[in-house]
C-alpha positions as CSV (number, residue, x, y, z in Angstrom):
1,X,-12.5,26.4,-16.3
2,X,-10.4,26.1,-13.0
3,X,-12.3,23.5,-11.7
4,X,-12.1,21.7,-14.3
5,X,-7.8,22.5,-14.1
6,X,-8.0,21.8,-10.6
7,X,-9.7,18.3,-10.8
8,X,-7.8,17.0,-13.7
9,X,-4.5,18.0,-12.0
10,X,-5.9,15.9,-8.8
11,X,-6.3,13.1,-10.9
12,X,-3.0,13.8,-12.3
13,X,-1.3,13.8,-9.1
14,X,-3.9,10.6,-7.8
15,X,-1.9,8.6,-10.4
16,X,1.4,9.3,-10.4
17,X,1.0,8.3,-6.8
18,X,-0.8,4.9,-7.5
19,X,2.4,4.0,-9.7
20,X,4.5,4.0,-7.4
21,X,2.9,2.1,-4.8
22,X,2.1,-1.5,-5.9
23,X,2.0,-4.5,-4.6
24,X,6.0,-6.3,-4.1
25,X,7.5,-9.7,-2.7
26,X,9.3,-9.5,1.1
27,X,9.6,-12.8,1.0
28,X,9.8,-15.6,-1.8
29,X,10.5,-19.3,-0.8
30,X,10.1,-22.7,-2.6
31,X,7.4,-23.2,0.2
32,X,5.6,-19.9,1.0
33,X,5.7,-16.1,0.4
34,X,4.8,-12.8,1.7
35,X,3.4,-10.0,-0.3
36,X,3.4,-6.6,0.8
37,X,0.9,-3.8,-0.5
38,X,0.2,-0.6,0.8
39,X,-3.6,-0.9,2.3
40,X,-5.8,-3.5,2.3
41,X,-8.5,-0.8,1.2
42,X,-10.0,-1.4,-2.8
43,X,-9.9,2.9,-3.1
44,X,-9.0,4.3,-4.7
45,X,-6.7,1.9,-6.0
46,X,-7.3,-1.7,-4.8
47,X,-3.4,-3.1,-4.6
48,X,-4.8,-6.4,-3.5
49,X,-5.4,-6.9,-7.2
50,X,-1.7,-6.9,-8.1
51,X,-1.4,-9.0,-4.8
52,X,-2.9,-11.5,-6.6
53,X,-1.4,-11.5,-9.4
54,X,2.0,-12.0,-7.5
55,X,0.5,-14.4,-5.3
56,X,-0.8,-16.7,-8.7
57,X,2.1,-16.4,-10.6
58,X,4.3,-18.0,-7.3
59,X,2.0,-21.0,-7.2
60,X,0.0,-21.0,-10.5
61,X,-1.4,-24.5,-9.0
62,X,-3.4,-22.7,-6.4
63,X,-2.4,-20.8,-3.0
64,X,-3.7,-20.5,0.6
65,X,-3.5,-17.2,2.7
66,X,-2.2,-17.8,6.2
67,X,-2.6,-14.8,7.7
68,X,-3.0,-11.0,6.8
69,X,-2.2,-7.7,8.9
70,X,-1.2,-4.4,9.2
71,X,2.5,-3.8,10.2
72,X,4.2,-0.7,10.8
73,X,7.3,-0.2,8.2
74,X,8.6,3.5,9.6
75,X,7.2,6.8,10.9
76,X,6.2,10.1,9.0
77,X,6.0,13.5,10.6
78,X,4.3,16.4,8.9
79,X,4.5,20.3,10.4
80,X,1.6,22.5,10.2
81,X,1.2,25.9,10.9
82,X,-0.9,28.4,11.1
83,X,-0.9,32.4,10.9
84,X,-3.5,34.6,12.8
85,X,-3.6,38.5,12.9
86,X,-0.6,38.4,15.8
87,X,0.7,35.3,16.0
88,X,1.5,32.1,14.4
89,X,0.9,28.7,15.5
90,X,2.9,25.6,14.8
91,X,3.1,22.1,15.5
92,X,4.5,18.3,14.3
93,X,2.2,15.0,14.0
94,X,4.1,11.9,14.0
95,X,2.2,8.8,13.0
96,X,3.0,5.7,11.9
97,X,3.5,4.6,8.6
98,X,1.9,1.1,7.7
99,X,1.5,-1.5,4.8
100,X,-0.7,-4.7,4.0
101,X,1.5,-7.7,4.3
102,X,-0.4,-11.2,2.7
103,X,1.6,-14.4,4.5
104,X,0.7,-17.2,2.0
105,X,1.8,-20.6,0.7
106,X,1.0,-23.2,-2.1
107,X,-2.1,-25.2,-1.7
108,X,-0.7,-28.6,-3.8
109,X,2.2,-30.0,-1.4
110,X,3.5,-31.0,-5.3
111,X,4.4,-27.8,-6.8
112,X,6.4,-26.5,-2.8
């Protein structure tokens, strides 16, 4: 019974998350477009679908990807701690915080 609690709240939490990361526009031009997702990994959620989507309905004639990487939007810093019998033990990670960003532009000069 808690397992069974424990997993269905995880999947609970798993997609609440999912909607509110999706794929969005940073840049939208006559010519060409970037789309921005949050990883280029398909799970658990593959944002590259909505990508896609976004990317097709700029240029329903057909597009062409000019390039694709990683780029650091900001930083996040978690603290973790930790208690033993006498003492406690701390500490902050800092890492960088990334997205997907998809550089693209219509195939048929007609429809730019």
């Amino acid at each position: 019974m808690i397992r069974s609690v424990v997993l269905l709240t995880g999947m609970l939490c798993l997609i609440v998350i999912s909607g509110c990361q999706q794929a969005r526009y940073i840049l939208r031009t006559a010519d060409e477009g970037v789309v921005a997702i949050p990883s280029n990994n398909s799970w658990p959620i593959n944002h590259r679908e909505k990508a896609v989507e976004l990317m097709t309905a700029h240029f329903p004639n057909g597009y062409v990807i000019d390039r694709e990487e990683e780029v650091v939007v900001g930083m996040e810093t978690a603290q973790h701690g930790q208690e033993d019998e006498d003492s406690w033990f701390s500490g902050t990670v800092t890492t960088d915080k990334t997205e997907w960003r998809i550089v693209y532009r219509g195939s048929d000069p007609a429809q730019r």
